[in-house]
N, C-alpha and C positions, 0 to 999 in steps of 0.2 A: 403403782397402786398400793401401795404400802408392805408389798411383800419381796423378801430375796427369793433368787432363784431356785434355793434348794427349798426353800417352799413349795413354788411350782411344782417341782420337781418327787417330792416327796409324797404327793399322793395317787402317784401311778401304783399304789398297791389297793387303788379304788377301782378293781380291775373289773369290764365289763358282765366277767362269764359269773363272779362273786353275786352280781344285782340279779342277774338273769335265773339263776338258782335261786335265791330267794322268792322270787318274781312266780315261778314253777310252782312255788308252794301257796303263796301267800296273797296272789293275786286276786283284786278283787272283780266280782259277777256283776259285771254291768250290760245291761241289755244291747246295747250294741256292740261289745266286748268279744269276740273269739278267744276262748278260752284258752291261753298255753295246753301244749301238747293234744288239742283236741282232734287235729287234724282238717278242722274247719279253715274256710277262705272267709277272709274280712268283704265284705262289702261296701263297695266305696261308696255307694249312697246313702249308707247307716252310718258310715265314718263321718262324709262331711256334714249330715242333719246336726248328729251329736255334737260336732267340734263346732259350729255357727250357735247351736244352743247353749254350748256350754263358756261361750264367749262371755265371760265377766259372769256366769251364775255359776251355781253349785252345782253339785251333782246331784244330792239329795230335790234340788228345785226342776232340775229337767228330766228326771226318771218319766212322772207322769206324760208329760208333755212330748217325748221322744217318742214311749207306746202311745199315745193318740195320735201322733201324726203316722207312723209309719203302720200303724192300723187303717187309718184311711185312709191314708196315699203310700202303699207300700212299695213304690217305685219312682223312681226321679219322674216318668211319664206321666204316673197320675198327680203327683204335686204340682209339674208344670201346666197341667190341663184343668184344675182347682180353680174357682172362683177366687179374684183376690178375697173378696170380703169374709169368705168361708176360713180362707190361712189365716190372715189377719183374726180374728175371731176366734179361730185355735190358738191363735198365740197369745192371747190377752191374758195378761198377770206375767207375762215371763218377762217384760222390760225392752228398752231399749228398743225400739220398733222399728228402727233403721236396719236389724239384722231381718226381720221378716220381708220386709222389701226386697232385699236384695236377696233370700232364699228364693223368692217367686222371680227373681230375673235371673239368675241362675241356672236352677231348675230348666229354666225355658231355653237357654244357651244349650244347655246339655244336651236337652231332651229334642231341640230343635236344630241347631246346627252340630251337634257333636253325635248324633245318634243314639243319646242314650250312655256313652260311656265318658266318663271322667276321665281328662289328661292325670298322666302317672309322673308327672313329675311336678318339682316345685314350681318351676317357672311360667309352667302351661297349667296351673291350677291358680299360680296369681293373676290371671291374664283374666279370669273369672268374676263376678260381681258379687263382692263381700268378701271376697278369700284373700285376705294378707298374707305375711310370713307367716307369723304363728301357724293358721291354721292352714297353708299351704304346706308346711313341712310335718303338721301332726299326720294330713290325708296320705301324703307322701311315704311318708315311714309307716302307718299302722294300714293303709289299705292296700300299699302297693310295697310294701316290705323296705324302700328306697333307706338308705345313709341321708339322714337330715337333721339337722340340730332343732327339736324341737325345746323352744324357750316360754313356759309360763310360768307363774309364779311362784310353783310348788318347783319347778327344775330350777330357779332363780336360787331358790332357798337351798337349795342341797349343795348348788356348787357351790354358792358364797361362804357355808358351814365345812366345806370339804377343802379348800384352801383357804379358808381363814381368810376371804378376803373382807379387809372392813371401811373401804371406800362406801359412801354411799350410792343406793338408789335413787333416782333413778341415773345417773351421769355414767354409773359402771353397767350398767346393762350391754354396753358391748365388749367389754371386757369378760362379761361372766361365759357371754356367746364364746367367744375365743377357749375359753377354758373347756367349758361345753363339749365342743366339738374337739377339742383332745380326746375325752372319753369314747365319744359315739363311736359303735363301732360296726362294721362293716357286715357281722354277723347277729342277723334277728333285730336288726334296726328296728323295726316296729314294737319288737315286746318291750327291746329296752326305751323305749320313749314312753312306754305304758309303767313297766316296771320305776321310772322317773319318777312319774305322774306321781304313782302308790306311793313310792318312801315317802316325798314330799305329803301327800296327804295324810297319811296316814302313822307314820314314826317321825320323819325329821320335821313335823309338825310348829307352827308359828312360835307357839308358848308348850313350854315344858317337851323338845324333844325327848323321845324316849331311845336315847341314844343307846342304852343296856342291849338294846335287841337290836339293831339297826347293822344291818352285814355288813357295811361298812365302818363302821366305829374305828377298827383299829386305824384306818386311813384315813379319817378326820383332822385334821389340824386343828377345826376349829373347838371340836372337843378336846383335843389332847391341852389346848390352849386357855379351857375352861370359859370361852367365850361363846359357843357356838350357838344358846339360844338367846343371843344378845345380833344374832345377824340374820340376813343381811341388814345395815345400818341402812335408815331413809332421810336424806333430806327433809328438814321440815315443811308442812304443807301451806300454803296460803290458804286463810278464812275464807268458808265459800259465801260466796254474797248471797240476800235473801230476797226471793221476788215475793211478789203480793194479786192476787186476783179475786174475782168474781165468779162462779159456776152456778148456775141457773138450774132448778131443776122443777118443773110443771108437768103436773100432772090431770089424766083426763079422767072422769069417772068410769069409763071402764076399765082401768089398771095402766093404762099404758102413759111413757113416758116421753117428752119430747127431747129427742137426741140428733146431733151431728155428725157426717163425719168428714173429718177432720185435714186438710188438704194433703197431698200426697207426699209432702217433702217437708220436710221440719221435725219438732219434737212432735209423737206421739204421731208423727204422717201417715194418713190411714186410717186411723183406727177411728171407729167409733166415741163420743166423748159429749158430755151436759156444753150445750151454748154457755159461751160465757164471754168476759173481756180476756184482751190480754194479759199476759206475765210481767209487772213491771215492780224496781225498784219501791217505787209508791205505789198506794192502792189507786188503780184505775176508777175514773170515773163511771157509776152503772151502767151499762149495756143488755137492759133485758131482751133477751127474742124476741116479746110481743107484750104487749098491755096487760096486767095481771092484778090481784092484789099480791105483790109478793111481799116476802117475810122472811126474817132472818132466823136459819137453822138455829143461831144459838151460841157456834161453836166453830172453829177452823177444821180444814184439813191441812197434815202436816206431811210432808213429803219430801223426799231428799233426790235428786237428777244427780248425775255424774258431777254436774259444775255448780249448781246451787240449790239451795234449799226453797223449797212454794209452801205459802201460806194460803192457803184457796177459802176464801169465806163464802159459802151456798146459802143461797134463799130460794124458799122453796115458792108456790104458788098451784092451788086448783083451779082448772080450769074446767068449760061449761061444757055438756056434752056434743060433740062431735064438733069442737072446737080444730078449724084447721091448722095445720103446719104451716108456718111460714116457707119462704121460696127457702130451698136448701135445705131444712131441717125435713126430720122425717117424726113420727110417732112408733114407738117398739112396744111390747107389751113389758112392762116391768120385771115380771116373773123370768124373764130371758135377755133382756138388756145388761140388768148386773153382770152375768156371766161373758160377755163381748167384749168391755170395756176393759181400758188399761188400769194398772193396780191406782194410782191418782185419782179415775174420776170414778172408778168404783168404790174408794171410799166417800167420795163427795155422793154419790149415789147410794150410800146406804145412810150416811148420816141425814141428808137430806129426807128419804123414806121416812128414818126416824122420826122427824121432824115432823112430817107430813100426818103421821099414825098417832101423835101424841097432840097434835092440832084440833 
């Protein structure tokens, strides 16, 4: 991988107790967090909420969303007893909708076959619905205190910078694992996959680490080497292709809107969502829900998915009082619709309004 062995070799003075003292001081207050030296016990059902929510989002974006769920479902029992439509519904604007499905099949393993308690190790946590590596060895290490290399993208970054490795991403990812797990150590496994987390977030930072402060610094290689906020190197990406669609959005004279939802399996499975065509290469042909005069909002919605960009054009249309729902669709009242809806057809849903208000 582009290194000699006293490379390797040379940053065992990135010794574990060095992070963990930092970690002591510097750690940051997260709501599901047990704070070092509090004497507090992690709760493994705060552990795995947060690690499922914090799957591909920030932390700054699931704070809110973490306390609304464990406010109302403060227990694996009440999550698993929760109406889908109600989670799904809590979860809108957080993305990726495939994680809230499997939080509700989960949930209901736990709470139904497991008694309520979370397997303590990694194996028996993969065995679970939604729980990978990553986030089988994060529950592992920080709820159940367990030795497990936990690997995300802020620990990706530290070690790549900490041996100087400058193979790219994504090919080396198991190589950085191997180095990884040199470090982990045997003692407070959990703070130190936390204390990972922090460097990485918060010093050994994507652009401009702030390596001055960073307690590891003198074990760096990749600073000593004057490279280290040049890493880890990524393969370059393929152009994500652009789809094209239609989003319908009709409305009734007493405020309410007509909405779907959305089948259980797919992108956006579950959630609530404006009738429209599908997502394709070319603009589909129109598909209105029902007979209207409809109208063109004006304007796109721009939206980027994991694998491609949507270009979604809304036309709106009023409709007559007490105009019925076709089979499948339902009517919601506007004023509480926006709020259900995933971030995509909640902007199709306010530009639409727009529309509608200035018609």
């Amino acid at each position: 991988m582009g290194m000699s062995s006293e490379k390797r070799r040379e940053p065992a003075a990135a010794c574990p107790e060095t992070l963990l003292a930092w970690y002591d001081r510097m750690a940051r207050r997260l709501p599901w967090r047990v704070p070092p030296g509090s004497g507090g016990v992690a709760d493994p059902y705060r552990i795995w909420l947060s690690e499922v929510m914090l799957q591909q989002t920030t932390v700054a974006a699931v704070k809110t969303y973490f306390e609304t769920f464990t406010t109302r479902w403060p227990r694996v029992e009440d999550l698993a007893a929760a109406p889908d439509a109600e989670v799904m519904a809590a979860w809108a604007g957080l993305g990726y909708y495939a994680r809230a499905r499997n939080l509700l099949k989960c949930a209901r393993v736990v709470a139904g076959e497991l008694g309520g308690r979370f397997p303590e190790t990694e194996e028996g946590l993969r065995a679970l619905p939604g729980i990978g590596p990553y986030t089988a060895a994060a529950i592992a290490a920080i709820a159940f205190d367990r030795p497990a290399v936990v690997m995300d993208g802020n620990v990706e970054r530290v070690v790549a910078r900490i041996f100087a490795v400058e193979a790219p991403l994504p090919g080396v990812k198991e190589h950085l694992r191997g180095l990884a797990a040199e470090l982990t150590p045997a003692h407070r496994p959990g703070d130190y996959a936390q204390a990972m987390m922090d460097l990485g977030a918060t010093v050994c930072t994507p652009r401009s680490p702030a390596c001055g402060i960073c307690p590891w610094r003198e074990a760096c290689l990749g600073r000593r080497e004057g490279i280290a906020a040049e890493l880890p190197r990524k393969s370059p990406k393929a152009a994500k292709p652009v789809r094209r669609g239609i989003a319908y959005l009709a409305m009734r004279p007493d405020g309410t809107v007509l909405l779907e939802r959305r089948p259980g399996k797919g992108l956006l499975g579950g959630m609530l969502g404006l009738p429209g065509t599908d997502w394709a290469e070319e603009l589909p042909p129109p598909r209105p829900p029902l007979a209207a005069d409809w109208r063109d909002a004006g304007a796109e919605v721009r939206h980027t998915f994991t694998h491609f960009h949507l270009l979604l054009r809304v036309e709106t249309a009023r409709l007559a009082p007490g105009a019925p729902a076709p089979e499948g669709l339902l009517f919601e009242p506007a004023s509480e619709a926006g709020a259900a809806l995933p971030t995509v057809m909640r902007k199709a849903f306010r530009l639409g309004l727009s529309a509608l208000e200035e018609g």
